[in-house]
C-alpha positions in Angstrom: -80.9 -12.5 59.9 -78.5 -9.6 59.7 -76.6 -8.6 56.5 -73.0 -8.3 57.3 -71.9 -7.2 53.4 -73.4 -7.2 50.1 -71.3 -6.4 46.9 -69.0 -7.5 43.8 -66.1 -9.6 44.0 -63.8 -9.0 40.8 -61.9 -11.8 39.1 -59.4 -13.5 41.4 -60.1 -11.1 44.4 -61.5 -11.7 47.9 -63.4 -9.8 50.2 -62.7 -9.9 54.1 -65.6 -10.7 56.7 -64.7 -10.2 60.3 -66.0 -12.2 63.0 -68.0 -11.2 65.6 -67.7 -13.2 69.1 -67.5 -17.5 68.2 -69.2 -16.9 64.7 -68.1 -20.0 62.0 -68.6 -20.8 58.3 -71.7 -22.3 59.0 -72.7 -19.5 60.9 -73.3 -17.6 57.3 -75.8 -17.5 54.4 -74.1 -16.2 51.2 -76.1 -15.9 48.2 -73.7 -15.3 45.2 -74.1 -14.9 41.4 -71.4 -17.5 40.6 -68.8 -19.8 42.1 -66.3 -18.7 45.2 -64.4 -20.3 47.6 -65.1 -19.9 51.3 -62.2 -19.9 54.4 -62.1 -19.5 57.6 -59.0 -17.6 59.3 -59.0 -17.1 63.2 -60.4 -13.2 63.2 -62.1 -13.3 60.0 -63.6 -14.9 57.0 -62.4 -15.1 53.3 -64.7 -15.3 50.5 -62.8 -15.5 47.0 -64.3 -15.2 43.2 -63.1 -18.7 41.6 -64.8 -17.6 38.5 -62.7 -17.8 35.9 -63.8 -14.9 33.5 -66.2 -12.5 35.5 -67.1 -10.6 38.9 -69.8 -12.2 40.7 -72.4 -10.4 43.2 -72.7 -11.3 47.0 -74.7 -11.4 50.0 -73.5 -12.6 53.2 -75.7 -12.5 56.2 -76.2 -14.8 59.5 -78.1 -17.5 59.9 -81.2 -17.1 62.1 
C-alpha cells in the first residue's frame, strides 16, 4: 500500500490525484473524516468535500 496524499479538504473544494499508468477508482483506499464525492477524469482523480459545514481529513493510498 503506498500513500499517494494525505490532508484536509476545505468546504466545497477538491483535491487532484494523478494517475499513474492504468490506475482506476477502485484502484484507491481513501479513508476520510466525513462525506466526499469521488471522480474519475482521464489523467487524474477528483476527490471533493460534500460536507456541508466543515473540512474533512483524507488519506488516499492504493490498494495492495
Amino acid at each position: 500500500m503506498a500513500l499517494l496524499k494525505q490532508g484536509a479538504i476545505p468546504i466545497g473544494r477538491m483535491l487532484f490525484i494523478p494517475k499513474e499508468g492504468d490506475m482506476t477508482k477502485d484502484d484507491l483506499e481513501i479513508e476520510s473524516s466525513g462525506q466526499y464525492q469521488i471522480n474519475e477524469m482521464p489523467d487524474r482523480f477528483v476527490i471533493k468535500n460534500a460536507e456541508c459545514c466543515r473540512a474533512i481529513m483524507v488519506k488516499i493510498s492504493t490498494k495492495e
